[in-house]
mmCIF file of the N, C-alpha and C atoms, coordinates in Angstrom:
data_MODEL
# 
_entry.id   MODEL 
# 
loop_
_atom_site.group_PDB 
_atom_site.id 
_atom_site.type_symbol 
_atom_site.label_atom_id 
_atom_site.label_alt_id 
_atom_site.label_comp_id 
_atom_site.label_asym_id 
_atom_site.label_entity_id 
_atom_site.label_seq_id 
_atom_site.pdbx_PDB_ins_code 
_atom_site.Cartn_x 
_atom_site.Cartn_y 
_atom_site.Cartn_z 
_atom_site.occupancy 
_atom_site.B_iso_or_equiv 
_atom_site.pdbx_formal_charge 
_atom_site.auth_seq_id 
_atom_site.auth_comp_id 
_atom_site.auth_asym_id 
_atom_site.auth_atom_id 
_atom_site.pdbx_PDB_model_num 
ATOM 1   N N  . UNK A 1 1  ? -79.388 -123.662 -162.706 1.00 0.00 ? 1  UNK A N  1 
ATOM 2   C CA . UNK A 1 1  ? -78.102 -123.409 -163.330 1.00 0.00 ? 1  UNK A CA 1 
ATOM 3   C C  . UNK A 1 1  ? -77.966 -121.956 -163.793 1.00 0.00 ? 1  UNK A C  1 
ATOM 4   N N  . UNK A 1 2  ? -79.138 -121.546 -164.269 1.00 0.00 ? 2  UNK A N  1 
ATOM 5   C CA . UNK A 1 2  ? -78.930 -119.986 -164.933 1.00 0.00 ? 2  UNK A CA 1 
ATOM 6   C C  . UNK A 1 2  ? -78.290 -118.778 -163.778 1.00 0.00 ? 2  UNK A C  1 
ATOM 7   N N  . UNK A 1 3  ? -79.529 -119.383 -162.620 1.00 0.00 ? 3  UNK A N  1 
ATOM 8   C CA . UNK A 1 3  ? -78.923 -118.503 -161.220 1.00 0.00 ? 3  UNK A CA 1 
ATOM 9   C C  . UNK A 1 3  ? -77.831 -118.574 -160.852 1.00 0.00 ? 3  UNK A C  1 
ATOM 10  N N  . UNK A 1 4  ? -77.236 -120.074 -161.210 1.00 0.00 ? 4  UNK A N  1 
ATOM 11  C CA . UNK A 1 4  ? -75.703 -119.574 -160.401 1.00 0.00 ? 4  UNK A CA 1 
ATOM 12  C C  . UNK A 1 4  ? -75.134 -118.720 -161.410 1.00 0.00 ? 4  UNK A C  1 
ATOM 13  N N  . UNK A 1 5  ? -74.921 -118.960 -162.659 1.00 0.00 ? 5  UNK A N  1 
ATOM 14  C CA . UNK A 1 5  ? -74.373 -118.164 -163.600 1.00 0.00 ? 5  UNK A CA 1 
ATOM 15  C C  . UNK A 1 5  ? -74.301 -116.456 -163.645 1.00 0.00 ? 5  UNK A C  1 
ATOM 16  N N  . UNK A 1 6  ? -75.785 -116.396 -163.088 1.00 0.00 ? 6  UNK A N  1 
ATOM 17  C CA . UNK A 1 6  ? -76.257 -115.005 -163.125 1.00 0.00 ? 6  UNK A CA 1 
ATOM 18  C C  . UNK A 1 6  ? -75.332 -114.449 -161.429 1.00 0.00 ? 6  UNK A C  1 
ATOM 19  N N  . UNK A 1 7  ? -75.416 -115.155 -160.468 1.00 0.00 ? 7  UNK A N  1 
ATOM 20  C CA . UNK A 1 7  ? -74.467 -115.260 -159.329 1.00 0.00 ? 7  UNK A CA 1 
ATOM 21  C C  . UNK A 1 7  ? -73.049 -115.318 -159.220 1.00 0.00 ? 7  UNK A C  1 
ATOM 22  N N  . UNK A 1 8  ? -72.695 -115.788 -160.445 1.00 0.00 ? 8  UNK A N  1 
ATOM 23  C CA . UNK A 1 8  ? -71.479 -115.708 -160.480 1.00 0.00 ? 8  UNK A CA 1 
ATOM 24  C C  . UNK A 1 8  ? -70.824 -114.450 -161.412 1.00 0.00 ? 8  UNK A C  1 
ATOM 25  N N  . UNK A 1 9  ? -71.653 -114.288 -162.000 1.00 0.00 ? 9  UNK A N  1 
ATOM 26  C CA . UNK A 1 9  ? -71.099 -112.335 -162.532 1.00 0.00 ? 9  UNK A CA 1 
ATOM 27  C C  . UNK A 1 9  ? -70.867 -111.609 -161.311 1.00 0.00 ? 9  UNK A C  1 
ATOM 28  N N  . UNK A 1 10 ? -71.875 -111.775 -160.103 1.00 0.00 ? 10 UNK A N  1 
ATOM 29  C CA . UNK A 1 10 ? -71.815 -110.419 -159.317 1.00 0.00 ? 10 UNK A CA 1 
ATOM 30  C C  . UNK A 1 10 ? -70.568 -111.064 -158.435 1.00 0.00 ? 10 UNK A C  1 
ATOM 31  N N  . UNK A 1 11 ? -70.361 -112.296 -158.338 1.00 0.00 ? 11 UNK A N  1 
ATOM 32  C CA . UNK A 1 11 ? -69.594 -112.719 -157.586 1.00 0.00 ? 11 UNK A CA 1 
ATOM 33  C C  . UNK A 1 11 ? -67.735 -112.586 -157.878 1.00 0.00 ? 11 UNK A C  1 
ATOM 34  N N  . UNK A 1 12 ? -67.533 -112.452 -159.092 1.00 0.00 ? 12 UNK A N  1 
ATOM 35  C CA . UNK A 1 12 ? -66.587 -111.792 -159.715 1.00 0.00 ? 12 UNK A CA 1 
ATOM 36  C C  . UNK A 1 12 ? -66.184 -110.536 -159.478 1.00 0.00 ? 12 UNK A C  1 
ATOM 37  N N  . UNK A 1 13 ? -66.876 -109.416 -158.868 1.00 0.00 ? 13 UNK A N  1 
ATOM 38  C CA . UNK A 1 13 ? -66.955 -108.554 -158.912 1.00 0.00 ? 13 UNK A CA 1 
ATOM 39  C C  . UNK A 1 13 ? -66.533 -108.084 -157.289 1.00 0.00 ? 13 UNK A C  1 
ATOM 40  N N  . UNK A 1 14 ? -66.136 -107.011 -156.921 1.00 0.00 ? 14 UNK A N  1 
ATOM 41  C CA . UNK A 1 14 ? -65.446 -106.119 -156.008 1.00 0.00 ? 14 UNK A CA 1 
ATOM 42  C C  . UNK A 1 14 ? -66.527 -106.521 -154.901 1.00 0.00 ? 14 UNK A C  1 
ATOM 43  N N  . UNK A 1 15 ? -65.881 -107.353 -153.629 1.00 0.00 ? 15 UNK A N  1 
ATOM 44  C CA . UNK A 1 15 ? -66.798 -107.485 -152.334 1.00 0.00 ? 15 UNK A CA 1 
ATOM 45  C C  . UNK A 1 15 ? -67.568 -106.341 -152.019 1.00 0.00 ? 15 UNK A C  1 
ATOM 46  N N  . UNK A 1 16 ? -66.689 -105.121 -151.974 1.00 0.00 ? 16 UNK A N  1 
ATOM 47  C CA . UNK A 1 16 ? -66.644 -104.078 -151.614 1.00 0.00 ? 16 UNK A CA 1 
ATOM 48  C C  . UNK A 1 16 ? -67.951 -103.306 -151.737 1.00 0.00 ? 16 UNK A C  1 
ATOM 49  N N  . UNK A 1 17 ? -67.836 -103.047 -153.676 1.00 0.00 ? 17 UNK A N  1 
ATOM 50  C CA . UNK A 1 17 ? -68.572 -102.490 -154.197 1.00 0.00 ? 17 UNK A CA 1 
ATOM 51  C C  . UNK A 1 17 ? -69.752 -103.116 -154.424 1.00 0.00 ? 17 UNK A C  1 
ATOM 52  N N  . UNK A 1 18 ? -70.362 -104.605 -154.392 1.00 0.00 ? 18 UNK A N  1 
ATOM 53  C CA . UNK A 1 18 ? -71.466 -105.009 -154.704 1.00 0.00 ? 18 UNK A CA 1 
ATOM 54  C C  . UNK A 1 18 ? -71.621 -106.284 -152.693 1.00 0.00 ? 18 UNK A C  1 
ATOM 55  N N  . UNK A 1 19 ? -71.552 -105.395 -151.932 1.00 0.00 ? 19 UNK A N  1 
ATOM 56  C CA . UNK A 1 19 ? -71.992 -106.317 -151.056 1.00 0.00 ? 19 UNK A CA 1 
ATOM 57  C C  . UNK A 1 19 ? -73.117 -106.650 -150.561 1.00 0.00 ? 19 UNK A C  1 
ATOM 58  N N  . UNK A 1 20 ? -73.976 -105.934 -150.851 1.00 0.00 ? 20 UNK A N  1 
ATOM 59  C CA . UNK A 1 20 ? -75.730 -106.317 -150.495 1.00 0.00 ? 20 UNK A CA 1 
ATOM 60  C C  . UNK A 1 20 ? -76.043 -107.614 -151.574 1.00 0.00 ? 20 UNK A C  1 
ATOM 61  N N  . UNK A 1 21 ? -75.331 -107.667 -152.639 1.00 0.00 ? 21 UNK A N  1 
ATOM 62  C CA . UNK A 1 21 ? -75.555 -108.529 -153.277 1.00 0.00 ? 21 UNK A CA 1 
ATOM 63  C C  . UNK A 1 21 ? -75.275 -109.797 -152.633 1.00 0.00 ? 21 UNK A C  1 
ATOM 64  N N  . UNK A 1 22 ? -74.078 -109.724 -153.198 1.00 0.00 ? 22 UNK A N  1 
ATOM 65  C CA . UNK A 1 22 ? -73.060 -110.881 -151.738 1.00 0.00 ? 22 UNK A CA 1 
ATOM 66  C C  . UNK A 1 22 ? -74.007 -111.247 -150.908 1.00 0.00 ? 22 UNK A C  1 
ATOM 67  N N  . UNK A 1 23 ? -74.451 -110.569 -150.506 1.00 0.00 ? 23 UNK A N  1 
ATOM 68  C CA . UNK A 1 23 ? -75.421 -110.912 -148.766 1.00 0.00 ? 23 UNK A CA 1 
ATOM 69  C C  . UNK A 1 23 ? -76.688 -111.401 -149.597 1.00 0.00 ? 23 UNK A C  1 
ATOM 70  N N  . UNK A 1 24 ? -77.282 -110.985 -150.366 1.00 0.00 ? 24 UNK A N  1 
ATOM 71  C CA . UNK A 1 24 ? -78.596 -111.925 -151.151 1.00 0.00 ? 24 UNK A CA 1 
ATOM 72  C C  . UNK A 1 24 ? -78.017 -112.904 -151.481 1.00 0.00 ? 24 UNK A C  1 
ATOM 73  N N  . UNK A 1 25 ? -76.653 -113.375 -152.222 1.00 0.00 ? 25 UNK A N  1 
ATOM 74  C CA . UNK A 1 25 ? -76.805 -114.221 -153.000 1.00 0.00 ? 25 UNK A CA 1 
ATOM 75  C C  . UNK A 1 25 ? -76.233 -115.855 -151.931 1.00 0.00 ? 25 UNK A C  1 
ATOM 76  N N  . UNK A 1 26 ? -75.574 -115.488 -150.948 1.00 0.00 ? 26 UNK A N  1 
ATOM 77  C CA . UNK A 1 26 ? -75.127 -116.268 -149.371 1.00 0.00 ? 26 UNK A CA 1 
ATOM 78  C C  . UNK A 1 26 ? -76.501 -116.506 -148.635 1.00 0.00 ? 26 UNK A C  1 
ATOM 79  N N  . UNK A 1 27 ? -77.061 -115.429 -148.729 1.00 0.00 ? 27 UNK A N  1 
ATOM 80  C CA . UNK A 1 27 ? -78.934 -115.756 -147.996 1.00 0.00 ? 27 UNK A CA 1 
ATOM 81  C C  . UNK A 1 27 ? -79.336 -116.579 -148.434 1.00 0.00 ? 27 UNK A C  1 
ATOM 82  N N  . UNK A 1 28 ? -79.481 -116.372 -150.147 1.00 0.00 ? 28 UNK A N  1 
ATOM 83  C CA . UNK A 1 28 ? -79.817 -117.404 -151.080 1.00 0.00 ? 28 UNK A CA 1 
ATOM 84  C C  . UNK A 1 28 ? -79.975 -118.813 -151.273 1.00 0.00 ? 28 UNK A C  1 
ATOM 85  N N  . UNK A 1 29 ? -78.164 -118.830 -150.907 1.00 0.00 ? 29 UNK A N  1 
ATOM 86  C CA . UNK A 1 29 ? -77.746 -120.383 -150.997 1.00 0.00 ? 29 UNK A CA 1 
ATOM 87  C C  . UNK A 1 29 ? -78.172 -121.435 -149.507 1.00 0.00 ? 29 UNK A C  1 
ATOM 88  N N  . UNK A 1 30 ? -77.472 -120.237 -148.632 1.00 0.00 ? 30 UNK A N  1 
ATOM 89  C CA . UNK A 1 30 ? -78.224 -120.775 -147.606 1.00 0.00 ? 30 UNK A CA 1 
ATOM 90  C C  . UNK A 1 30 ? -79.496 -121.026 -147.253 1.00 0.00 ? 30 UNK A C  1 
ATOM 91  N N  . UNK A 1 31 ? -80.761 -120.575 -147.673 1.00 0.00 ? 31 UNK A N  1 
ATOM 92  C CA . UNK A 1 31 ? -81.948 -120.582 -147.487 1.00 0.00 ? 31 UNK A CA 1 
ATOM 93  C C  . UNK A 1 31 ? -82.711 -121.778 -148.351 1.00 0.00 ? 31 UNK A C  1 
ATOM 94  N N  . UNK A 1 32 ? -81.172 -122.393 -148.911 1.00 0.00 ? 32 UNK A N  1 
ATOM 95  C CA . UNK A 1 32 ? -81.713 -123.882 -150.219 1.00 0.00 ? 32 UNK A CA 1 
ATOM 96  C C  . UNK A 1 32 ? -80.769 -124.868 -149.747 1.00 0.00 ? 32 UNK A C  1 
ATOM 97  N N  . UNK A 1 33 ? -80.197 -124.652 -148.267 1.00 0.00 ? 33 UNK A N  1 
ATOM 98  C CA . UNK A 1 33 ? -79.484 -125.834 -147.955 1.00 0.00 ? 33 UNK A CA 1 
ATOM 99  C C  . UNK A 1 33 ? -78.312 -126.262 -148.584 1.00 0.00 ? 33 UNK A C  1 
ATOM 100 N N  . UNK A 1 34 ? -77.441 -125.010 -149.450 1.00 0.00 ? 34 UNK A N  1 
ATOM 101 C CA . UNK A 1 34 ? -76.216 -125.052 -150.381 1.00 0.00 ? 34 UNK A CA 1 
ATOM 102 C C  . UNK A 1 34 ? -75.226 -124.614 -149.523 1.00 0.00 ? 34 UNK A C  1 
ATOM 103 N N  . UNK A 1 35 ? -74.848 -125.086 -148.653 1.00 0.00 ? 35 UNK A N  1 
ATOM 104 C CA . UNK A 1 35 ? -73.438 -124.425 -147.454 1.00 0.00 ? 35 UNK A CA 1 
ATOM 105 C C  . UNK A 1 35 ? -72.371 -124.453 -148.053 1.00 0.00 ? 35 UNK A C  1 
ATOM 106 N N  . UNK A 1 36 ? -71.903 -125.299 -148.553 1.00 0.00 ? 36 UNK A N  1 
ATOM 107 C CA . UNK A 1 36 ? -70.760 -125.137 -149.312 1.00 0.00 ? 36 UNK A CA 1 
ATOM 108 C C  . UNK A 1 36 ? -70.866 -123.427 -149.870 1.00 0.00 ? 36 UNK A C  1 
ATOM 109 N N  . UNK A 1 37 ? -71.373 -123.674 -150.833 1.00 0.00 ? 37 UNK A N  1 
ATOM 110 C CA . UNK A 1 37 ? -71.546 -121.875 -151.671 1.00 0.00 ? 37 UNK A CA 1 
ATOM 111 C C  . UNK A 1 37 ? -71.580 -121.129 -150.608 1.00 0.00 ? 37 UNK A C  1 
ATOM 112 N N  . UNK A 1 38 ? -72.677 -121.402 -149.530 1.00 0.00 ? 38 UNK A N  1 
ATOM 113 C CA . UNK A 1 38 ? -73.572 -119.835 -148.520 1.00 0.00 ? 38 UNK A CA 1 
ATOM 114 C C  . UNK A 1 38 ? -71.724 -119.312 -148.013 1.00 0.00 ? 38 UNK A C  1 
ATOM 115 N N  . UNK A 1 39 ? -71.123 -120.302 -147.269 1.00 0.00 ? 39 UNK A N  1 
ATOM 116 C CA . UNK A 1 39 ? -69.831 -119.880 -146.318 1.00 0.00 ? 39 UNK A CA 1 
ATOM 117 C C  . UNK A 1 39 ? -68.676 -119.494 -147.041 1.00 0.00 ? 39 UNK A C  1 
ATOM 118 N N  . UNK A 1 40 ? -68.529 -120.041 -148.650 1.00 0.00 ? 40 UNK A N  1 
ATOM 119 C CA . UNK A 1 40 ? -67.302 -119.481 -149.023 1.00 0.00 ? 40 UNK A CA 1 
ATOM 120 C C  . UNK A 1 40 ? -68.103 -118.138 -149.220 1.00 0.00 ? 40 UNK A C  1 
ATOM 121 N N  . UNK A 1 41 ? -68.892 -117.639 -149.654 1.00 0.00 ? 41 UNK A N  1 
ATOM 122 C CA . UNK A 1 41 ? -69.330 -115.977 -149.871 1.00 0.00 ? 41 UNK A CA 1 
ATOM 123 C C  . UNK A 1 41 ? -69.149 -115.329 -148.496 1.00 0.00 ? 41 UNK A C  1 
ATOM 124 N N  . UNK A 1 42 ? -69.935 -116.018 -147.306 1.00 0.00 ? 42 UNK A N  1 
ATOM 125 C CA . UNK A 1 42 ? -69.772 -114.980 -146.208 1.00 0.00 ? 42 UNK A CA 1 
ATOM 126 C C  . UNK A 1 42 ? -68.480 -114.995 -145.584 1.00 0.00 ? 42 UNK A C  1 
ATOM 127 N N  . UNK A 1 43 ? -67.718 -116.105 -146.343 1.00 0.00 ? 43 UNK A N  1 
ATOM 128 C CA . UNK A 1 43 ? -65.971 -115.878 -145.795 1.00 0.00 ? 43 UNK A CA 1 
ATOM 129 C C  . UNK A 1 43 ? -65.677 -114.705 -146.237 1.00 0.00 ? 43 UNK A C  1 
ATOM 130 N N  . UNK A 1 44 ? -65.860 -114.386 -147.901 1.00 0.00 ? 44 UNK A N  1 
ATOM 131 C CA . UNK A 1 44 ? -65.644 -113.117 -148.421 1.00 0.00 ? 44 UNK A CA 1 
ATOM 132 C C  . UNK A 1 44 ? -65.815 -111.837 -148.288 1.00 0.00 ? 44 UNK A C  1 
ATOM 133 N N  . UNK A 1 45 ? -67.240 -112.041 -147.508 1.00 0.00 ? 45 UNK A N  1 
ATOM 134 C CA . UNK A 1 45 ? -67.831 -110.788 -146.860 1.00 0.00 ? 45 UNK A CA 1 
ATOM 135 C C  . UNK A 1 45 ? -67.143 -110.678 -145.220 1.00 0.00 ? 45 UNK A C  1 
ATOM 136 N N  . UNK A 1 46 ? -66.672 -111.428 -144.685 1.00 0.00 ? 46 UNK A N  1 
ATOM 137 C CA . UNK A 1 46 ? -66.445 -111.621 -142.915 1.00 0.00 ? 46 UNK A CA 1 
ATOM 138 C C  . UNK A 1 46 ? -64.687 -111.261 -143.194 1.00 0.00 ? 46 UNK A C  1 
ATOM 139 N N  . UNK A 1 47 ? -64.142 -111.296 -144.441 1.00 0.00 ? 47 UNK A N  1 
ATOM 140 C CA . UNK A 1 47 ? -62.437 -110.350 -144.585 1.00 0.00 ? 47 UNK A CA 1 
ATOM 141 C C  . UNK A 1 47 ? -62.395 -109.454 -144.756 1.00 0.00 ? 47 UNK A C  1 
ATOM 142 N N  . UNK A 1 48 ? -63.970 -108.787 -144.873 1.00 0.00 ? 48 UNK A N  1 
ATOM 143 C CA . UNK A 1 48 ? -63.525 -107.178 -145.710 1.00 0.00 ? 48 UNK A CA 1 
ATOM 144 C C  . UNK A 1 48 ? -64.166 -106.667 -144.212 1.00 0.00 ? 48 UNK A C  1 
ATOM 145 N N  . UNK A 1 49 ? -63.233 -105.415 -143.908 1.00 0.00 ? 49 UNK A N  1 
ATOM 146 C CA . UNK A 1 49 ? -63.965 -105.048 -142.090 1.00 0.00 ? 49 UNK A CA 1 
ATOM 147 C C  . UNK A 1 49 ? -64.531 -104.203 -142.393 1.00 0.00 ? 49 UNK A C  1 
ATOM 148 N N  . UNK A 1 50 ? -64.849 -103.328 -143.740 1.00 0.00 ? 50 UNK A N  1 
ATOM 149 C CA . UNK A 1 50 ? -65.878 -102.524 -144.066 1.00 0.00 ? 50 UNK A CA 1 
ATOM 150 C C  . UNK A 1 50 ? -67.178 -103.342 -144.389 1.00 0.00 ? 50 UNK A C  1 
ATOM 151 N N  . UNK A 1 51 ? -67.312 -104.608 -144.568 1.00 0.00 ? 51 UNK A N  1 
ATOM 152 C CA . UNK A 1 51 ? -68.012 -104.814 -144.822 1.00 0.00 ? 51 UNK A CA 1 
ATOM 153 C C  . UNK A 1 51 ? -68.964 -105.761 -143.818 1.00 0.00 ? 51 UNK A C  1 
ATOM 154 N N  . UNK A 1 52 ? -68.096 -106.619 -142.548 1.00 0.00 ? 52 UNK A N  1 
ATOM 155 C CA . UNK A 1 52 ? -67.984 -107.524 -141.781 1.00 0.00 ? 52 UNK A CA 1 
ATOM 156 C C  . UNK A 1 52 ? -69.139 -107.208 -140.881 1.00 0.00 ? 52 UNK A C  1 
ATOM 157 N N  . UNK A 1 53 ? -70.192 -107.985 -140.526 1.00 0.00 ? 53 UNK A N  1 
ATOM 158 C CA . UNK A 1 53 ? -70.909 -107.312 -139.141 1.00 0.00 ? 53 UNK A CA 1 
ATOM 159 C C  . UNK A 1 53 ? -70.986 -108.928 -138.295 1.00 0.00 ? 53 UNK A C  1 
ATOM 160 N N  . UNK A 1 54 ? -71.487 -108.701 -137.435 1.00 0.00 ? 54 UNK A N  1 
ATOM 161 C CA . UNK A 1 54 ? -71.497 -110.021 -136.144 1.00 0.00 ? 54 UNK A CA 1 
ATOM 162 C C  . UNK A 1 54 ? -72.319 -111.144 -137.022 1.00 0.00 ? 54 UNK A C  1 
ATOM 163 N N  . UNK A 1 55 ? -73.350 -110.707 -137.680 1.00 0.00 ? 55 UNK A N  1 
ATOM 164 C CA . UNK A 1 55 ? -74.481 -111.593 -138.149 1.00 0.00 ? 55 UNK A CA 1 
ATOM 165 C C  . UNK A 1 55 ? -73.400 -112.965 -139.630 1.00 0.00 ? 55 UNK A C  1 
ATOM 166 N N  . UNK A 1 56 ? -73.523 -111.863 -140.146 1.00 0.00 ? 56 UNK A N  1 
ATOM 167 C CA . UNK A 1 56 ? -71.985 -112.770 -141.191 1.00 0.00 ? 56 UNK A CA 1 
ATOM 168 C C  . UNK A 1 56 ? -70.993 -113.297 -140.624 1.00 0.00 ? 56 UNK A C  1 
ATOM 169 N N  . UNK A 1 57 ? -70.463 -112.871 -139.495 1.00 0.00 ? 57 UNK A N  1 
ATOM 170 C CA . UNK A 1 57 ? -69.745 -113.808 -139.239 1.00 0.00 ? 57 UNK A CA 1 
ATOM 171 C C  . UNK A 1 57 ? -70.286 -114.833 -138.492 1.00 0.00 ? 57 UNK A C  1 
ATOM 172 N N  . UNK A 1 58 ? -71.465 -114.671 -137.658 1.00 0.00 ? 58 UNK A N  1 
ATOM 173 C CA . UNK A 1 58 ? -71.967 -115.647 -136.904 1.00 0.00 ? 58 UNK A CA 1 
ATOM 174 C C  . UNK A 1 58 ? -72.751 -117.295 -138.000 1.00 0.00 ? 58 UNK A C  1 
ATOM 175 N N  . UNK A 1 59 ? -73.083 -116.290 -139.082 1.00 0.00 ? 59 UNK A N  1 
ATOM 176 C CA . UNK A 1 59 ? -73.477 -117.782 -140.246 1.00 0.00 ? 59 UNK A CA 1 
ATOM 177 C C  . UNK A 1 59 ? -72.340 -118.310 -140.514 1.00 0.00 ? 59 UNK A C  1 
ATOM 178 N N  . UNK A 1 60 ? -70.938 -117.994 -141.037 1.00 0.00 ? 60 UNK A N  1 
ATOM 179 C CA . UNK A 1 60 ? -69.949 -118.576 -141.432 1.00 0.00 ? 60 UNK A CA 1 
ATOM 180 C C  . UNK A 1 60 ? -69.476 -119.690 -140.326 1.00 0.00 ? 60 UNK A C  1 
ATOM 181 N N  . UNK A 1 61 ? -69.264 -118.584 -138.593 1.00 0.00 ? 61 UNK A N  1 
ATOM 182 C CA . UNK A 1 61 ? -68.981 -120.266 -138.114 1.00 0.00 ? 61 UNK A CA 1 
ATOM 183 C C  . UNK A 1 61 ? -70.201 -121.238 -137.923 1.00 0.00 ? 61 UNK A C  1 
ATOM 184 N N  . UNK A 1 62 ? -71.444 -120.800 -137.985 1.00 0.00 ? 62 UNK A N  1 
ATOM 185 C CA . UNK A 1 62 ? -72.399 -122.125 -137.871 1.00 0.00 ? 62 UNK A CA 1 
ATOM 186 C C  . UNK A 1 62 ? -72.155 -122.884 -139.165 1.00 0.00 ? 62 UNK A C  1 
ATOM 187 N N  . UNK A 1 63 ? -71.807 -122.379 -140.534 1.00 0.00 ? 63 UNK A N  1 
ATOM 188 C CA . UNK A 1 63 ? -71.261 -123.271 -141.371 1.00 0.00 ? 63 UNK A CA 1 
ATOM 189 C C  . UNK A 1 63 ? -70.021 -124.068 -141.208 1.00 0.00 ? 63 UNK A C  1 
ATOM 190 N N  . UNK A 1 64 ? -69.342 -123.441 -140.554 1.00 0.00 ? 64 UNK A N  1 
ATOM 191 C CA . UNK A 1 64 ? -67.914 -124.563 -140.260 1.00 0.00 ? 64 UNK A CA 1 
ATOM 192 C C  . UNK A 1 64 ? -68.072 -125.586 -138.714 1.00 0.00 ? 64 UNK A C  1 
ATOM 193 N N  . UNK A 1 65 ? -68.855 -124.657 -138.127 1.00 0.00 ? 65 UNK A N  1 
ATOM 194 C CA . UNK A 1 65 ? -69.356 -125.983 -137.034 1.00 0.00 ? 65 UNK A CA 1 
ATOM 195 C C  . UNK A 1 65 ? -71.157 -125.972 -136.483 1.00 0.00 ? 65 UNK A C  1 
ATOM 196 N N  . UNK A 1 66 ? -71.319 -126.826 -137.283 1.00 0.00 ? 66 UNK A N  1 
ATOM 197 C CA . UNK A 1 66 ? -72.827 -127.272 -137.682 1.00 0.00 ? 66 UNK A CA 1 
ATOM 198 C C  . UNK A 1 66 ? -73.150 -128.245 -136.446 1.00 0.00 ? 66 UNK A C  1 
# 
């Protein structure tokens, strides 16, 4: 519980400006079997085209078609 909390400060915060985070904290979820959480983050990261690369978007659709 503390982690999401602590996850959800950075997650509040500008895609933009904190996206390596973003990308730990989607690794994260995903790497504990939490898809729900992992895909709405790399949705967030896969709208911004400064931020977008093939790999993020390629986890988001294996989250929407599993």
């Amino acid at each position: 519980m503390q982690r999401q909390a602590h996850a959800s400060i950075v997650l509040s915060q500008d895609v933009v400006d904190y996206a390596p985070l973003f990308v730990e904290i989607a690794d994260a979820y995903f790497d504990r079997e939490m898809y729900a959480q992992a895909r709405s983050i790399y949705e967030m990261l896969g709208q911004d085209a400064g931020v977008c690369c093939l790999s993020i978007t390629s986890l988001a659709d294996c989250l929407f078609h599993p």
